[in-house]
RODO-2510 file (C-alpha; in nm, 4 decimals, decimal comma):
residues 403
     n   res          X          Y          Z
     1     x     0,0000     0,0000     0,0000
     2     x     0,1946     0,2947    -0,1096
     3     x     0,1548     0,6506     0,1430
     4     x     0,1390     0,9235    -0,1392
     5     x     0,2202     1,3094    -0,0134
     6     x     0,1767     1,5496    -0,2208
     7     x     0,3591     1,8552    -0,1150
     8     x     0,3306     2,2360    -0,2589
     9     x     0,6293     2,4240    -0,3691
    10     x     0,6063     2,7705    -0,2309
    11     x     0,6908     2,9289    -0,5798
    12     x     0,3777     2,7257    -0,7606
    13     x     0,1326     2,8187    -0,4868
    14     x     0,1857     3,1735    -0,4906
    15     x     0,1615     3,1497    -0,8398
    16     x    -0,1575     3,0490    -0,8239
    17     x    -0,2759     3,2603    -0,5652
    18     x    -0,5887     3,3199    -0,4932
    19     x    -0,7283     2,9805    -0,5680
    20     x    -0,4474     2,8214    -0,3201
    21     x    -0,5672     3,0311    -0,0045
    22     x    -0,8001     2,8063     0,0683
    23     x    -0,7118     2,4562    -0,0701
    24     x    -0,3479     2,2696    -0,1605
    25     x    -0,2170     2,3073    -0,4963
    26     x    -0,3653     1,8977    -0,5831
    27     x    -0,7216     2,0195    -0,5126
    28     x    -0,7505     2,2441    -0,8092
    29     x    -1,0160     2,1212    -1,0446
    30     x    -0,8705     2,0518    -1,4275
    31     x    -1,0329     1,8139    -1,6663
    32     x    -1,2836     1,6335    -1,4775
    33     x    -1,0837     1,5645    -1,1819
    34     x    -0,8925     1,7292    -0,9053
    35     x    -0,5152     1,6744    -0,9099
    36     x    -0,5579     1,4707    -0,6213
    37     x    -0,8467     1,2485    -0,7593
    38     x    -0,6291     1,1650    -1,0693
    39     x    -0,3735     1,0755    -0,8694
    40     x    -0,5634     0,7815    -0,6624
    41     x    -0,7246     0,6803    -0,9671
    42     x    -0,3756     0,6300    -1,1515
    43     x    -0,2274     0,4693    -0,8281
    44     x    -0,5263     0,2659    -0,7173
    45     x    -0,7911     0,2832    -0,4111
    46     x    -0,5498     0,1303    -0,2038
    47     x    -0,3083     0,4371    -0,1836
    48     x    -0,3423     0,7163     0,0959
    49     x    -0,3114     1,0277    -0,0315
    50     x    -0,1999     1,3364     0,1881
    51     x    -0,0917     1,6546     0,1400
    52     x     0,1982     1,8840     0,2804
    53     x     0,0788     2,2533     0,2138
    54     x     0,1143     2,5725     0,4266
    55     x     0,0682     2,5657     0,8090
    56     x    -0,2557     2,7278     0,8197
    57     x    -0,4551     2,4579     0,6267
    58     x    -0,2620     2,1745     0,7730
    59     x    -0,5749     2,1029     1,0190
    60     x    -0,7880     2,0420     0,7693
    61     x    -0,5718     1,8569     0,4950
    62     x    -0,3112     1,7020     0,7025
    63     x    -0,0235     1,5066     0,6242
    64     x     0,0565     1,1430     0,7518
    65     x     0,3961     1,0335     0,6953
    66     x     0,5276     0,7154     0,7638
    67     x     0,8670     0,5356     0,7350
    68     x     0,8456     0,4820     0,3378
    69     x     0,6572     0,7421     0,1790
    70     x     0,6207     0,8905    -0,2041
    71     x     0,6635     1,2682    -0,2027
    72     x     0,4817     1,4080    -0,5505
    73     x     0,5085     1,7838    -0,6403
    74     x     0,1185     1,8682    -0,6322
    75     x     0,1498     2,0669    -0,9635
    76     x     0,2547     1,7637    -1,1867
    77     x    -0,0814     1,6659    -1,3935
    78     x    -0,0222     1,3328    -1,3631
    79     x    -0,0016     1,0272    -1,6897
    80     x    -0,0059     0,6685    -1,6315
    81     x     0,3534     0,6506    -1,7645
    82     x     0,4442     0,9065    -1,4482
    83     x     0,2238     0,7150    -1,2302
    84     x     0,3967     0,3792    -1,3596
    85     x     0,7480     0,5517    -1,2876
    86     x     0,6839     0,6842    -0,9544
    87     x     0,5387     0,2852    -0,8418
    88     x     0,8807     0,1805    -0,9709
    89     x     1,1149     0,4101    -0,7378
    90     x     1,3304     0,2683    -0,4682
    91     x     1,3511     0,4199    -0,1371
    92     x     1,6244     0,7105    -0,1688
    93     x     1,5312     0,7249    -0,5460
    94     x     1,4215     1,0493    -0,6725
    95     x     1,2121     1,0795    -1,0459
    96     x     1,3472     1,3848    -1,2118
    97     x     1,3254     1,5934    -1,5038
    98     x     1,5948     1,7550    -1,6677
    99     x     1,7076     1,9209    -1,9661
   100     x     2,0668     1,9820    -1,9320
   101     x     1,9827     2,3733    -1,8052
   102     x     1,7459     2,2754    -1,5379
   103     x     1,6737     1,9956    -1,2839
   104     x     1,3072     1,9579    -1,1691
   105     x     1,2239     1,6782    -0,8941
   106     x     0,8571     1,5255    -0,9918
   107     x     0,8638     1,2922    -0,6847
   108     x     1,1034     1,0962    -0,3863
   109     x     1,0242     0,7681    -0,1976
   110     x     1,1760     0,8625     0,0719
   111     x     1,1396     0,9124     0,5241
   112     x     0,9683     1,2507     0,6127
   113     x     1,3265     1,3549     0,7351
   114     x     1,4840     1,2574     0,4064
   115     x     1,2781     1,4435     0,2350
   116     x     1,3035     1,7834     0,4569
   117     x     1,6868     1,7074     0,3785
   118     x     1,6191     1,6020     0,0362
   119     x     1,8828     1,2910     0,0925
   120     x     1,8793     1,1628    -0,2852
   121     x     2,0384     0,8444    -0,3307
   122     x     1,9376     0,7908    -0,6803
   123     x     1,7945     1,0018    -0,9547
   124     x     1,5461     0,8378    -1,2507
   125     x     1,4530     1,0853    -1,5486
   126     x     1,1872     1,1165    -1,7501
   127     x     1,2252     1,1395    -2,0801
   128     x     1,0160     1,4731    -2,1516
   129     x     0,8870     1,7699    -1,9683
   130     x     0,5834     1,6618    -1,7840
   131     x     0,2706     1,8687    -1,8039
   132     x     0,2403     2,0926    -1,4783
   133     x     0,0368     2,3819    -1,3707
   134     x     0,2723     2,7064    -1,3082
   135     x     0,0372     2,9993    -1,3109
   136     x    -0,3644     3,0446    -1,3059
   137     x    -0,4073     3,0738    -1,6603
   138     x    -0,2977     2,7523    -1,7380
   139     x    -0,6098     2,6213    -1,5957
   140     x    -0,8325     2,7030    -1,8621
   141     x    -0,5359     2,6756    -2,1585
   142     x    -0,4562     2,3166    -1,9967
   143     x    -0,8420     2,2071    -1,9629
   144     x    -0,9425     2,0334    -2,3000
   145     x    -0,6631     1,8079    -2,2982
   146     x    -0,7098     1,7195    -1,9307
   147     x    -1,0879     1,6617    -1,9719
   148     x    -1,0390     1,4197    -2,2482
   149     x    -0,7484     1,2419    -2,0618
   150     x    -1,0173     1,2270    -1,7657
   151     x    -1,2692     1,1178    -1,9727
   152     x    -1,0432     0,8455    -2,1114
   153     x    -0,9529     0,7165    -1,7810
   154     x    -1,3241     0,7697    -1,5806
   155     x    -1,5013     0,5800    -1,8708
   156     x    -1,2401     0,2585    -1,9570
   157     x    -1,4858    -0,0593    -1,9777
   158     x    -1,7824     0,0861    -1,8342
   159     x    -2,1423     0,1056    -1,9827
   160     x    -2,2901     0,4732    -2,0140
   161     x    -2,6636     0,5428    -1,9161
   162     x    -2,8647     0,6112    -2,2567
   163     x    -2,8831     0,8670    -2,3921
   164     x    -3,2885     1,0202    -2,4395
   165     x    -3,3961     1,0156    -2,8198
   166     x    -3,5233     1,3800    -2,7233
   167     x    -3,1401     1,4908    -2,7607
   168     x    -2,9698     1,5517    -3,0686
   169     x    -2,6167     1,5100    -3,0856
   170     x    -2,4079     1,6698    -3,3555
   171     x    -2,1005     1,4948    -3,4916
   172     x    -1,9264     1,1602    -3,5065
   173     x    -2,0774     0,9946    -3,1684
   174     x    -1,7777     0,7498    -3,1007
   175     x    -1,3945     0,7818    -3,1531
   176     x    -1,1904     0,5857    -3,3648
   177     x    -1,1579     0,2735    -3,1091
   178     x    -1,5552     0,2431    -3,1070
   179     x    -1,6025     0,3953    -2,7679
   180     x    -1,8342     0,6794    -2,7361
   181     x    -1,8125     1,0481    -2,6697
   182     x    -2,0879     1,1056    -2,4375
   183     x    -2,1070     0,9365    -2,1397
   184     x    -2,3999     0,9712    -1,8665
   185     x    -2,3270     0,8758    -1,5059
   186     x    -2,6396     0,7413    -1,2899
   187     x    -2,8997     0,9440    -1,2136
   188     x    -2,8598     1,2273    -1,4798
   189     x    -3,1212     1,4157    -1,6596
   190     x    -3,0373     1,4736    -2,0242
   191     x    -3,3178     1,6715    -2,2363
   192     x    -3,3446     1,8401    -2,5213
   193     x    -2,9956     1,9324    -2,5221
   194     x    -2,7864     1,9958    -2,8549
   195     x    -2,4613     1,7964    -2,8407
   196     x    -2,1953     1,8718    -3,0104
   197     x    -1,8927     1,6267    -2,9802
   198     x    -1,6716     1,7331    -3,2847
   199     x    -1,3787     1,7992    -3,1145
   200     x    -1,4168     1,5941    -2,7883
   201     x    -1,6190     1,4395    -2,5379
   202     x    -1,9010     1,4846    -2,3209
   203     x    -1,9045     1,3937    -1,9594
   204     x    -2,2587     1,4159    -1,7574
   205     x    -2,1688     1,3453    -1,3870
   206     x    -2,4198     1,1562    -1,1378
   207     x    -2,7565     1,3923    -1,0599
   208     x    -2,6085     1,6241    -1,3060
   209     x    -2,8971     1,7710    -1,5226
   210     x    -2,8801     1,9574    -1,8839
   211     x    -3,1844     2,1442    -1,9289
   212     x    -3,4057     2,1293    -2,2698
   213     x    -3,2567     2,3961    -2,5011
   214     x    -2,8967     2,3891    -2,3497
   215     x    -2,6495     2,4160    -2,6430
   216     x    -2,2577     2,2261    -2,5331
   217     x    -1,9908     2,2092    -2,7452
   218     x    -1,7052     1,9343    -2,6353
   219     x    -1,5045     1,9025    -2,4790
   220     x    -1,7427     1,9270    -2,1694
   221     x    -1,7828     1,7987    -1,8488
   222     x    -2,0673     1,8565    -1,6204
   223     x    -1,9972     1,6817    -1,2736
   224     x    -2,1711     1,5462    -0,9771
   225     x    -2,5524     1,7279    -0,9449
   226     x    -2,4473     2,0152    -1,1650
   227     x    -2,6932     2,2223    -1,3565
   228     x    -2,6915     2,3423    -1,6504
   229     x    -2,9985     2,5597    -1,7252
   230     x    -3,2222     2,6384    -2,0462
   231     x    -3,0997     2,7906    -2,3048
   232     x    -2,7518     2,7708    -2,1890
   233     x    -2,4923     2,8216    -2,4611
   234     x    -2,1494     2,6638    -2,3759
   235     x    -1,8492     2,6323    -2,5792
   236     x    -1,5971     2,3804    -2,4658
   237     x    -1,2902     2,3031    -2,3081
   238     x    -1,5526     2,3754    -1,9949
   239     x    -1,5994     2,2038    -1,6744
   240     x    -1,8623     2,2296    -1,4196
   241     x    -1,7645     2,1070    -1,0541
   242     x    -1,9817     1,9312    -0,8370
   243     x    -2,3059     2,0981    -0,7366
   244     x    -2,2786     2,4197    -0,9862
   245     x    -2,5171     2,5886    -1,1426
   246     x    -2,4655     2,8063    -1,4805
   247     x    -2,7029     2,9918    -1,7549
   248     x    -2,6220     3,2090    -2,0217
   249     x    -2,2941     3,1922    -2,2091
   250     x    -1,9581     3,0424    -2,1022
   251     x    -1,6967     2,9900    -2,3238
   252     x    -1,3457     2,7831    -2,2098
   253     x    -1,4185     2,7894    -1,8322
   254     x    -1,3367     2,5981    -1,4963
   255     x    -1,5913     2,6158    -1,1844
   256     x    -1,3921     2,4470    -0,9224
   257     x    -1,7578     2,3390    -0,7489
   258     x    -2,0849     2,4326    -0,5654
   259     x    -2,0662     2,7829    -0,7457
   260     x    -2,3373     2,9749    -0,9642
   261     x    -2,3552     3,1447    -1,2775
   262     x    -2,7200     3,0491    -1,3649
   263     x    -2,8238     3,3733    -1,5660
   264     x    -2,7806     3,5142    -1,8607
   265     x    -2,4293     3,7055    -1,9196
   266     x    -2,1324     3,6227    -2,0902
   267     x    -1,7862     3,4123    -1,8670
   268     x    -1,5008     3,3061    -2,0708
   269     x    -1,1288     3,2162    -2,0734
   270     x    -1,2297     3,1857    -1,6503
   271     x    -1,1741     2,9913    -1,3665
   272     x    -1,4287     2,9960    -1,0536
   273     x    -1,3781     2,9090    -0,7383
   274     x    -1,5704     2,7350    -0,4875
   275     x    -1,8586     2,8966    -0,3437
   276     x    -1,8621     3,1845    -0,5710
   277     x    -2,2124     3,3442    -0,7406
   278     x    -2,2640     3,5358    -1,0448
   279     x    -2,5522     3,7518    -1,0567
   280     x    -2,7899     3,7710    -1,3191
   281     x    -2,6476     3,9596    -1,6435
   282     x    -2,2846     3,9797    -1,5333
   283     x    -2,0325     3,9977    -1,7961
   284     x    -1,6594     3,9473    -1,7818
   285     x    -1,4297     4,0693    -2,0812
   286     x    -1,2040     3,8156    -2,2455
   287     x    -1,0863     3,9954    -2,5042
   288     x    -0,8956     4,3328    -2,5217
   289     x    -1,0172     4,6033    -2,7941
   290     x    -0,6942     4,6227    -2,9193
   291     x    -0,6588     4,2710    -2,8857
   292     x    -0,2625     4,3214    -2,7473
   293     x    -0,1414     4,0939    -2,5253
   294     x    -0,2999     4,0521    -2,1603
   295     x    -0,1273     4,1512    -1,8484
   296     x    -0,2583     3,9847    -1,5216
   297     x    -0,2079     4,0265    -1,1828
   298     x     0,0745     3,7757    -0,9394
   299     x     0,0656     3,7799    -0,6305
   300     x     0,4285     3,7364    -0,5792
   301     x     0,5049     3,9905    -0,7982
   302     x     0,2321     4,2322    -0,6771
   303     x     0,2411     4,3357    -1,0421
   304     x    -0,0071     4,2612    -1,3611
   305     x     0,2415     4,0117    -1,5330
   306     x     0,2693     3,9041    -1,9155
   307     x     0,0768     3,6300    -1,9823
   308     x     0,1557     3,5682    -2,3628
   309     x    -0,2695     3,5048    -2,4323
   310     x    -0,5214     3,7071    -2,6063
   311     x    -0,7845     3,5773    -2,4355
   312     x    -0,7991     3,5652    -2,0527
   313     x    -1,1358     3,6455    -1,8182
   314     x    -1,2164     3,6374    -1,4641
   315     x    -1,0574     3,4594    -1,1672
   316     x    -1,2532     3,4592    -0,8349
   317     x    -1,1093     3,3192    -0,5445
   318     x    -1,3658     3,1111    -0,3037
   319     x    -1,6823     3,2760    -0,1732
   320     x    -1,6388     3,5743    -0,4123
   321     x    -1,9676     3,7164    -0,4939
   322     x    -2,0478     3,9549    -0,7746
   323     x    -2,4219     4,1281    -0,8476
   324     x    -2,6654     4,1650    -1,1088
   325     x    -2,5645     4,3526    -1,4229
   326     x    -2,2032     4,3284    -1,2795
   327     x    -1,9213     4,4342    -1,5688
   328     x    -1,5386     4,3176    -1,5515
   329     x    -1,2694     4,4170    -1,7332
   330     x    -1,0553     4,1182    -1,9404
   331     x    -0,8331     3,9527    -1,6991
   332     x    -0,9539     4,0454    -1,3632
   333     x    -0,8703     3,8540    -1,0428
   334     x    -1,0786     3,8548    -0,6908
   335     x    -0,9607     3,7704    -0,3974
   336     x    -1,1205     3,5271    -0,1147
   337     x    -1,4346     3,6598     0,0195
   338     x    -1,4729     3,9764    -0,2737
   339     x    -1,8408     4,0882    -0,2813
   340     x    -1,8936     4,3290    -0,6093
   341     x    -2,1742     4,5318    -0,6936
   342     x    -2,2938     4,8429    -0,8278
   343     x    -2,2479     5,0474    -1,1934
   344     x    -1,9072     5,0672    -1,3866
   345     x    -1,5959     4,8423    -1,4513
   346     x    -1,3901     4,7714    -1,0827
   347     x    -1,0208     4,7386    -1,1182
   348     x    -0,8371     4,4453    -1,2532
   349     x    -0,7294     4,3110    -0,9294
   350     x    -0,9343     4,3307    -0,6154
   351     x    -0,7671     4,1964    -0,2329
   352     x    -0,9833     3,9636    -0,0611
   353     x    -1,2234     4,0555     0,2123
   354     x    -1,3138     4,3861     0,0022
   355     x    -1,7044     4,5115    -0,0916
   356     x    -1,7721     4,7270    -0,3219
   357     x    -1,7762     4,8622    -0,7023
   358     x    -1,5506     5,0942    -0,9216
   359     x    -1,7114     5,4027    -0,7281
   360     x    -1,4810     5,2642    -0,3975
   361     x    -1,4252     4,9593    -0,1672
   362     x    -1,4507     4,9008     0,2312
   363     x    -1,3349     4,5784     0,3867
   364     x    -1,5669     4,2848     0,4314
   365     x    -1,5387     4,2191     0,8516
   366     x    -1,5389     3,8559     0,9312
   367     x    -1,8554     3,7932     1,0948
   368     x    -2,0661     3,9150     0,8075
   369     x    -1,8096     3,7246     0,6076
   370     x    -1,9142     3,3914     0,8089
   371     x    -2,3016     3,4595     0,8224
   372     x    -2,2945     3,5123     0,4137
   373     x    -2,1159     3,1781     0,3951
   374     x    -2,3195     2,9688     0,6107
   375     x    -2,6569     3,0756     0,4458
   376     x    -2,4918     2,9823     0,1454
   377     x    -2,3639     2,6636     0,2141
   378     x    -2,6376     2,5579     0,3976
   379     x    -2,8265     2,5876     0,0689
   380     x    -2,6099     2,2715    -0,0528
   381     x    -2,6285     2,1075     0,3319
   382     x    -2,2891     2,1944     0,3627
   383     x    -2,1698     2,3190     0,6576
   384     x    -1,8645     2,5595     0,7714
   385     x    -1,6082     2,3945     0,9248
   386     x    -1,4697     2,5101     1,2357
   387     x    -1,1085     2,4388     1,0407
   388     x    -1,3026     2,7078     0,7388
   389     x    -1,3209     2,9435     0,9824
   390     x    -0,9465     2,9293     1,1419
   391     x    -0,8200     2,8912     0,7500
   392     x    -1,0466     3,2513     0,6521
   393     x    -0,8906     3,4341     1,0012
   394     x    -0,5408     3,3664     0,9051
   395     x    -0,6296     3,5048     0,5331
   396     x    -0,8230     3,7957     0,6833
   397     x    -0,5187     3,8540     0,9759
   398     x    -0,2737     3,8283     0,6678
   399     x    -0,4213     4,1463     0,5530
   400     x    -0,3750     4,0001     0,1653
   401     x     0,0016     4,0266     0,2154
   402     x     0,0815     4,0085    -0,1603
   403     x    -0,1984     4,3289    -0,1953
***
């Protein structure tokens, strides 16, 4: 039974800042899967998976080391052949990376104090670059592949649900080993829905439920009890996370889970957080009007960065909030616990724990910041944690140090 840890570099996490405030690097949502969930389905039910992240959210993802464990960088999106190399080290063996300039270590069998140490033995390499996230953009750009990877992997020799006769799909149904591109998990409602699977596959989670009119372009993934409503227009690589709702137009986007977007307004080029809601007739730009290259902000660098895209939306950190008839400029990134509202475009980065609109912001004091949460958890019989509420403190205390 192999003891998997998968540990955040600093550099990575800040990278990806705000998104990694609240959860490990591993937990991000791309594809269909978390980082973590591909993981344990690559290395089988019987690993443990744990995770070594910062201090703060150690309580409620701890790590349990033992004598012989396998330390995995959380960014690395995960393959079978890295999966099958990692099952092969030897304790002291590192698996590596390298291309004569740099040296990057993917993952060490190793004790907890060799790897605090990092006491190498022995190196293994792979022979290319494997596929990692660096920065939050590569969320969205890294999504298609990862959802049909996912899809690949979730589906192997199982039977779909059918598929209703009141659907009609659009495209070549099955790929070129005879397996089909839509697959429908128990319990989903599938109506009237246009399907397109030209360029990938369609993945309908348990409870999920596509409303009649809904237009989806693959690749797409709806997953456990998501909704997507009527008239919906979504363009693929998307992903829905458990539980979330969405309406209107979305174009390339990730919902991490139990988050809302169920009206009309345009989201693309985005990646959601959890417990986030969009309010009716939001927008968020994509697209520059001079169509130059898109700066966005790092936290690290307390700067807007290059990005080398055209395209890049919104970013909202977990329990962000935004109004009805809310406008965002392309490439805009909220913090944890933003609330926007009001007339005119606010400004492309906004700290967490801040309400308000372009006319001004004030901060957002924790207990209303806890009562907002609860009602809207409770909505999905979730709860907030005791652990949630030492993890938002130490945000709030931090004062959004990288502001």
């Amino acid at each position: 039974m192999a003891n998997i840890i998968l540990y955040d570099e600093k550099e990575v996490r800040d990278n990806l800042l705000p998104l990694t405030y609240t959860r490990p690097v591993s937990l991000i949502r791309i594809g269909i899967l978390t980082i973590s969930e591909k993981w344990q389905r690559l290395l089988g039910d019987d690993a443990k998976i744990s995770y070594i992240t910062p201090d703060y959210l150690q309580n409620k993802f701890p790590s349990r080391a033992t004598k012989d464990n396998i330390f995995i960088a959380s960014h690395i999106l995960p393959t079978p052949l890295i999966a099958e190399a990692v099952m092969q080290l030897n304790l002291g063996e590192a698996l590596c990376y390298s291309n004569g300039e740099e040296k990057q270590v993917i993952a060490f069998r190793c004790s907890k104090d060799d790897f605090k140490k990092k006491n190498i033995t022995a190196s293994r390499y792979l022979p290319t670059r494997p596929d990692q996230l660096t920065f939050l953009y590569d969320i969205f750009t890294k999504n298609g592949e990862q959802l049909i990877a996912d899809f690949k992997m979730i589906t192997a020799g199982r039977q779909s649900q059918p598929l209703s006769s009141t659907n009609t799909v659009i495209g070549n149904a099955f790929f070129e080993d005879g397996t089909s591109k839509i697959f429908i998990e128990e319990g989903a409602w599938v109506e009237g829905a246009f399907l397109n699977v030209t360029e990938g596959p369609i993945y309908i989670g348990t409870n999920a439920e596509i409303m009649e009119g809904s237009c989806i372009r693959a690749p797409f993934a709806a997953c456990e009890k998501a909704h997507v409503n009527m008239g919906a227009r979504v363009y693929g690589p998307t992903t829905l996370g458990p539980y979330c709702k969405v309406g209107g137009e979305l174009n390339n986007v990730v919902m991490i889970g139990f988050s809302n977007k169920g009206h009309d307004g345009f989201l693309g080029n985005a990646v959601i957080g959890e417990w986030c809601n969009i309010g009716a007739g939001t927008s968020a730009s994509n697209l520059k009007n001079d169509y130059t290259e898109i700066k966005l902000w790092n936290y690290p660098a307390a700067r807007f960065l290059r990005t080398g895209l055209q395209f890049c939306g919104l970013f909202m950190g977990d329990h962000s909030k935004a109004g009805v008839n809310c406008m965002f400029n392309t490439a805009t990134v909220l913090g944890v616990g933003v609330n926007i509202h009001g007339a005119g475009f606010p400004r492309n980065f906004v700290p967490s724990f801040s309400e308000g609109s372009a006319a001004g912001f004030t901060d957002v004091q924790l207990p209303k910041f806890f009562q907002i949460a609860e009602r809207m958890m409770a909505r999905r019989d979730k709860q907030l944690t005791d652990d949630d509420r030492k993890i938002f403190t130490h945000i709030y205390n931090q004062a959004d140090s990288y502001k």
